[in-house]
N, C-alpha and C positions, 0 to 999 in steps of 0.2 A: 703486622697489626695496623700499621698508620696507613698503609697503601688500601688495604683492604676492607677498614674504615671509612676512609676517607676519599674512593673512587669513584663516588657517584657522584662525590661534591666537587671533582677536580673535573669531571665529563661536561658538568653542568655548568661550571665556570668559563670553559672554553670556548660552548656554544653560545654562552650568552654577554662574553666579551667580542667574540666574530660577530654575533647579533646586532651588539651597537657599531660596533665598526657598518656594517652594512645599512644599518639605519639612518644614519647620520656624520657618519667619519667618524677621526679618531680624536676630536674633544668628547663625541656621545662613551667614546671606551673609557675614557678618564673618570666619567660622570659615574657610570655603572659600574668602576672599581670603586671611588670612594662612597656610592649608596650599597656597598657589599659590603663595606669595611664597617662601615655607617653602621649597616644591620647586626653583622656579629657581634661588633662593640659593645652595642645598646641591647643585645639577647645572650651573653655569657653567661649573667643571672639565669637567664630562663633556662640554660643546657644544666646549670649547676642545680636549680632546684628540678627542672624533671630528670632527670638522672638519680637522683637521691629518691624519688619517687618511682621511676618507673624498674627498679633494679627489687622493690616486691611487685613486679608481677610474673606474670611465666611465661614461657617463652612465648606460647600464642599473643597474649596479648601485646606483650614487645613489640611484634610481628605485624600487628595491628598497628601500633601507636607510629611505627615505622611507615607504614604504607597508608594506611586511609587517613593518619595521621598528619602526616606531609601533604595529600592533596586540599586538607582543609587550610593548612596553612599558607601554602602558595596560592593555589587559586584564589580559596578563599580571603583570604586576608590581603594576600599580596598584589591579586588580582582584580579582585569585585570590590574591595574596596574604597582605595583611592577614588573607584567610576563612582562612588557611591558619595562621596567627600564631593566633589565636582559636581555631580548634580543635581544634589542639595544646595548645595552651596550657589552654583548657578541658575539656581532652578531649570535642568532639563533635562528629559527623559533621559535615565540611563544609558539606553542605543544612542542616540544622539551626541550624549558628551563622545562617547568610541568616536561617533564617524567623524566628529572634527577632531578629535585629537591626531588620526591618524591619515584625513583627509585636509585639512585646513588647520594649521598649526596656529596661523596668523593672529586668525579669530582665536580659539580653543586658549590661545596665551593673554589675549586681551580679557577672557573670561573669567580664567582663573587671576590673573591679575586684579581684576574688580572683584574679586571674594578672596582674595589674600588675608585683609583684614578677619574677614569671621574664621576661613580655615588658621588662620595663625592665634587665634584668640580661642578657639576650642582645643586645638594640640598643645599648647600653651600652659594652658590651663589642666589639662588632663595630663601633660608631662612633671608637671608642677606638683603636683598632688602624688603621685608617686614617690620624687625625691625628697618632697616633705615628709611621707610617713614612713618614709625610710631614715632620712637623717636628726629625725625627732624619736625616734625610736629608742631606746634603751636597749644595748648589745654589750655583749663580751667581749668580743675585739672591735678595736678601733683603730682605724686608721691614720687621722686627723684629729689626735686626742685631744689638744686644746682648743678646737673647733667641736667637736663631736660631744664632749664632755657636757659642757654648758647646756649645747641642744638637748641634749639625750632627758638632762633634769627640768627643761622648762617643753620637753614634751609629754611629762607627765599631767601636764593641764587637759582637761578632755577638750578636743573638738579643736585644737587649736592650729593642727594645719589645715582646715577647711577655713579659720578665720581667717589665716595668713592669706590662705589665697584668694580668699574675697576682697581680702583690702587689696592685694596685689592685682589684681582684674582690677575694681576701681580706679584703681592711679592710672592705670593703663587706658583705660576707656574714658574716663576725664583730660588724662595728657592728648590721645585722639581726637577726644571731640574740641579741645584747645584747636589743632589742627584743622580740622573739620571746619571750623565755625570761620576758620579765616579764610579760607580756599571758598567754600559756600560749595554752592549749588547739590547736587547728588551727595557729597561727599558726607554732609552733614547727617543723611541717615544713615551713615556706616558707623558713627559713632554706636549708636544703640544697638547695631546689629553688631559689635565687637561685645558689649554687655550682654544680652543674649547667646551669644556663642560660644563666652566665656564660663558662664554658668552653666549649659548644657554639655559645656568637656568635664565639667566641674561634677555633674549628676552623671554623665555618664563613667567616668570612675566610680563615685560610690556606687554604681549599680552594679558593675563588671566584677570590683574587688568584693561587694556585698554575694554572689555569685558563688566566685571560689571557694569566698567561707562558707556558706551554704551546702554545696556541694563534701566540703573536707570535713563537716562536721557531720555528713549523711555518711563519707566512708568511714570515720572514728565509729560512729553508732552502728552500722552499717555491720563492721568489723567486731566488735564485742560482742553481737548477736551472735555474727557466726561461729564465736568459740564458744557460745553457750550452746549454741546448735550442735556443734563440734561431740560436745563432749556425752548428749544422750542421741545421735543421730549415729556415731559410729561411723563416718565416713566425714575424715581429716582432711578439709584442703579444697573441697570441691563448691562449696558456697562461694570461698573467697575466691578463688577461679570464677566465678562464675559471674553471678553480684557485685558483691565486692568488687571484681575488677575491671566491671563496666564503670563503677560509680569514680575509681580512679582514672580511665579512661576522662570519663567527662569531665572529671575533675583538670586534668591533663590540658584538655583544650581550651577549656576557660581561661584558666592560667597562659596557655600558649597564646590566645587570644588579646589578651591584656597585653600582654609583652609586646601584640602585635603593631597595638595602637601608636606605641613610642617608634618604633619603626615607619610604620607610615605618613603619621604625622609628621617625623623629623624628617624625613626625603622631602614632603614639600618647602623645608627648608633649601634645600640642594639644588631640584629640580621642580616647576611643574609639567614634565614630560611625563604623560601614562605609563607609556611605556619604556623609555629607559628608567623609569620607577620599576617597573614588574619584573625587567632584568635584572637590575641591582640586587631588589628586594629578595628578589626569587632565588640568587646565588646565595646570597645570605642565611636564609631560611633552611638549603640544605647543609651548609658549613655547621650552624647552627646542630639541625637534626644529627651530622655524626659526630659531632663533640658530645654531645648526648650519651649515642654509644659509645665510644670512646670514655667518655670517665667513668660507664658504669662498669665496662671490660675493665678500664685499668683499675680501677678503684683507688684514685688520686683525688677525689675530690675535695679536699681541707689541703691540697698543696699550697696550693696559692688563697694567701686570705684576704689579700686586700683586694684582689679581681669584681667580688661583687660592691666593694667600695667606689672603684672607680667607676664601673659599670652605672652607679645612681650618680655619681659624681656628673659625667658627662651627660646621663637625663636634664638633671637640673641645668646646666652650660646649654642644653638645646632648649627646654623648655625658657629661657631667660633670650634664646639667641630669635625666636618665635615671637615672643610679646616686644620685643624691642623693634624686630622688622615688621612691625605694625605701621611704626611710622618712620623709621629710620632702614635705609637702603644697607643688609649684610652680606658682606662677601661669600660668596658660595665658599670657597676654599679654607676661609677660617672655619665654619662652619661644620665643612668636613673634617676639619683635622683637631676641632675640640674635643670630639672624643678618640681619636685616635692615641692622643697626647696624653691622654687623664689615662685611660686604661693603661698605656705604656708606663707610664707611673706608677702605678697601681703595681702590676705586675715585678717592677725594678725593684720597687719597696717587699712584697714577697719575696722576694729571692733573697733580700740581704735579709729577713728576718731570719729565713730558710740556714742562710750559709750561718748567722750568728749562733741560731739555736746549735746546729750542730757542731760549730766550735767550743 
């Protein structure tokens, strides 16, 4: 079952560990293991809740979410993206950030250098905003009860992780322009553009997670029709096959999509390399897709409870490691192994619940 699972992701891993080696030697192999590790870390939530979701659909659309499903996510997300981050950010044509990243590194690194501040101040902020409306949440299990506890009751205030991280952005964008204002020249309008960049990571979560909900409430309504459909139509099954399980499809990607942003945003913690980005990212993404199948075949999914704790845990550690390298220089390697650490914890703590309960 593990082999057979999981053979597409181990084919994929090998060509695109040889990939970096070929691209750059074997510091680029290092880079593109830990933006693999990086990605699964940061997307085990995403396997654990589509799995729980894609195990109603049938086998066609499985089939689907498997195949058309994965090219959106890697190319799209893993691929078009980042170029998309870069040439906004740098203001230049799409084709152009490629041909220097892969023709002129020199430049391509001094660019993304000078938009450091706005890309780390929209991932930042959009990674922030995740770990807040998960750690302010009110949940059944808790991980970090004396930390979670408190949270859980003062996130009953409305609106109150969008204030956190407004005031969080401010400090951040006031400590910079502190910065800014002593250095002078150019610098001083990177201030404003870390305040704008930080609000637009900030608008782009509410719209992405605004989306999902959107969508999940078109398949709840979506799905009650069809059983009313159901029951004077006389043919059981064939709407939700149909409808229905387009609308969870979309559902699927949006979601897949969201998850995606944490991932990419946090590699340019790592890396500003495109492409041992797309490598890393892209090994990731299909680890990801067959742990997917994998928990739906095995139907383990409540094994381990504290996985999706650590999973927001190490969000937050990147979104926090993002707004600090605004203006303070972070080691690539702490960076990579923040969530490495958190998740492995996470996990250590499931098992000893695991082995108590059963004691």
């Amino acid at each position: 079952m593990l082999w057979k699972t999981f053979r597409w992701a181990f084919a994929v891993t090998a060509v695109g560990l040889v990939g970096g080696v070929l691209y750059d030697g074997w510091t680029a192999l290092g880079i593109v293991a830990v933006l693999a590790v990086l990605e699964i870390s940061l997307s085990f939530d995403n396997a654990v809740i589509n799995a729980g979701i894609l195990k109603k659909l049938n086998a066609f659309w499985q089939r689907i979410f498997l195949t058309v499903g994965i090219l959106i996510a890697v190319f799209g997300m893993r691929l078009l993206f980042p170029v998309v981050i870069v040439s906004v950010s740098a203001r230049l044509a799409p084709h152009e950030a490629v041909r220097l990243a892969l023709t002129d590194k020199e430049r391509y690194q001094e660019l993304v250098t000078d938009a450091h501040p706005s890309i780390a101040a929209f991932g930042g902020m959009f990674l922030l905003m995740i770990f807040l409306d998960f750690i302010l949440e009110e949940r059944e299990t808790k991980w970090l009860g004396r930390v979670e506890r408190p949270l859980a009751r003062l996130g009953r205030i409305d609106m109150l992780s969008v204030c956190v991280a407004l005031v969080v952005l401010l400090v951040t964008a006031m400590t910079f322009a502190t910065q800014a204002h002593q250095h002078g020249g150019h610098h001083a309008d990177k201030a404003q553009t870390v305040l704008v960049s930080g609000v637009a990571g900030l608008v782009t979560y509410l719209v992405v997670h605004g989306l999902s909900g959107f969508f999940e409430a078109r398949l709840a309504g979506d799905e009650g029709g069809e059983e009313g459909g159901e029951a004077t139509s006389g043919r059981p099954g064939l709407a939700l096959a149909g409808r229905a399980a387009f609308f969870t499809f979309l559902y699927l990607e949006v979601l897949d999509a969201s998850f995606s942003f944490d991932g990419v945003i946090g590699a340019f913690a790592v890396t500003n390399d495109i492409v041992l980005m797309a490598l890393g990212l892209g090994i990731g993404a299909m680890y990801v897709r067959s742990l997917t199948v994998y928990l739906v075949r095995q139907g383990t999914l409540d094994d381990y409870v504290y996985l999706e704790h650590g999973a927001h845990y190490a969000i937050g550690a990147l979104a926090a490691v993002l707004l600090v390298s605004i203006r303070y220089a972070v080691n690539d390697v702490v960076t990579g192994l923040i969530g490495v650490t958190l998740i492995g914890a996470a996990f250590w703590s499931s098992v000893r619940l695991n082995r108590a309960t059963a004691g």
